[in-house]
C-alpha positions as CSV (number, residue, x, y, z in Angstrom):
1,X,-5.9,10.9,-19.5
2,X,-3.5,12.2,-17.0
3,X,-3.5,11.9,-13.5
4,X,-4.8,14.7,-11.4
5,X,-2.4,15.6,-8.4
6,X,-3.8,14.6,-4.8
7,X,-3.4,17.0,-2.1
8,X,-0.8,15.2,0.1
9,X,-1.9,14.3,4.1
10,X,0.2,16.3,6.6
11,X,3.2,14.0,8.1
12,X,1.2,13.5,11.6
13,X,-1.9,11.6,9.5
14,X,0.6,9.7,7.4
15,X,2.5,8.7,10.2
16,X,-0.7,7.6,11.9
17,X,-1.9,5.9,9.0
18,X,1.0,3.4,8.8
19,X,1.2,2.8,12.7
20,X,-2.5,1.7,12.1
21,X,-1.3,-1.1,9.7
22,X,2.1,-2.1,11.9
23,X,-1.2,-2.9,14.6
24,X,-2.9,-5.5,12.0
25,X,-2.4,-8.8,12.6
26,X,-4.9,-10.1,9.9
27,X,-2.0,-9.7,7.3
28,X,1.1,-11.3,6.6
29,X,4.1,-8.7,6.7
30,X,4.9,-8.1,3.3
31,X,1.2,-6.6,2.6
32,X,1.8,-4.9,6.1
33,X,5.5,-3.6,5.0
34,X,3.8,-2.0,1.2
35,X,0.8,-0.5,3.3
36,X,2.8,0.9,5.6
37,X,5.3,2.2,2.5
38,X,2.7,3.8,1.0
39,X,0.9,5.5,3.9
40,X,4.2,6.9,4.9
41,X,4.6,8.4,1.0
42,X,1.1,9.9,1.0
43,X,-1.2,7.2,-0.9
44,X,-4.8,7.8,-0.4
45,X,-7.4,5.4,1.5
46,X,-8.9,3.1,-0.5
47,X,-11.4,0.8,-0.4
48,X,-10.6,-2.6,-1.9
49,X,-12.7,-6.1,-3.1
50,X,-11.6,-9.5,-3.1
51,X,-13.4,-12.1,-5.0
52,X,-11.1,-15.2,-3.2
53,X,-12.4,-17.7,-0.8
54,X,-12.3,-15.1,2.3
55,X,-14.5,-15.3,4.9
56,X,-16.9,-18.2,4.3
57,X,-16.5,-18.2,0.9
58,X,-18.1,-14.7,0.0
59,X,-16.5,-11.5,-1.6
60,X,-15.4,-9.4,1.2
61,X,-14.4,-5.6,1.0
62,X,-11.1,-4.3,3.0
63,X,-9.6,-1.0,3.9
64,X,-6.2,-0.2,1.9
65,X,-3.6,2.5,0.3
66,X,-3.7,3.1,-3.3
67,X,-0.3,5.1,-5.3
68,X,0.8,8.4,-5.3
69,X,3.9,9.6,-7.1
70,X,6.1,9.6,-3.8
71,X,5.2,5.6,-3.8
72,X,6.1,4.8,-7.5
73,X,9.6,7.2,-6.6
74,X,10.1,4.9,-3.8
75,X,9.3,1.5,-5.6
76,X,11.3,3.3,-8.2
77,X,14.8,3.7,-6.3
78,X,14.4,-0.2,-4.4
79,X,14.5,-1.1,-8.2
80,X,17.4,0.6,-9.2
81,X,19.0,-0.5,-6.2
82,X,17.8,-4.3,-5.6
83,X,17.1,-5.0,-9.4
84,X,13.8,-4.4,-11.6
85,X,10.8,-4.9,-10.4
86,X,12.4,-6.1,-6.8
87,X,10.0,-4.0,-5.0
88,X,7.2,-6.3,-6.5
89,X,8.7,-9.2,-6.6
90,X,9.6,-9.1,-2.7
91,X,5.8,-7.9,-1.9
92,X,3.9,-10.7,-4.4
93,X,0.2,-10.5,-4.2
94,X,0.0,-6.9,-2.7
């Protein structure tokens, strides 16, 4: 099964996108830093679930980017440059 290409946002909307992480404090920066990565390389929205503690001890659902090719490029060339799978390794847990 092959992915299907995703119409990319214009640079104005992914631009915005990523300022709108950079403003949330509820994060710690690494998660902040790969949100914002992947706004800026055209990942779509998504909308994610967690199934740790959370709020009050109850699953909780949470605004997010998923990939696009531009993002696995970038992750891509910080690996070749900072060593395999540094991109990861540096943003554990995102």
């Amino acid at each position: 099964m092959s992915e299907q290409p995703q119409e990319q946002p214009n640079l104005a909307v992914r631009i915005a996108r990523a300022l709108a992480f950079a403003q949330d404090a509820d994060h710690d920066m690494s998660w902040t830093v790969d949100q914002m990565v992947r706004a800026l390389t055209g990942c779509p929205p998504v909308t994610k679930t967690d199934s740790d503690v959370g709020v009050h001890g109850e699953p909780y659902s949470y605004g997010a980017m998923g990939e696009s090719a531009g993002y696995r490029q970038f992750v891509a060339e910080f690996d070749a440059k900072w060593g395999t799978s540094a991109w990861q390794e540096s943003h554990d847990g995102v």
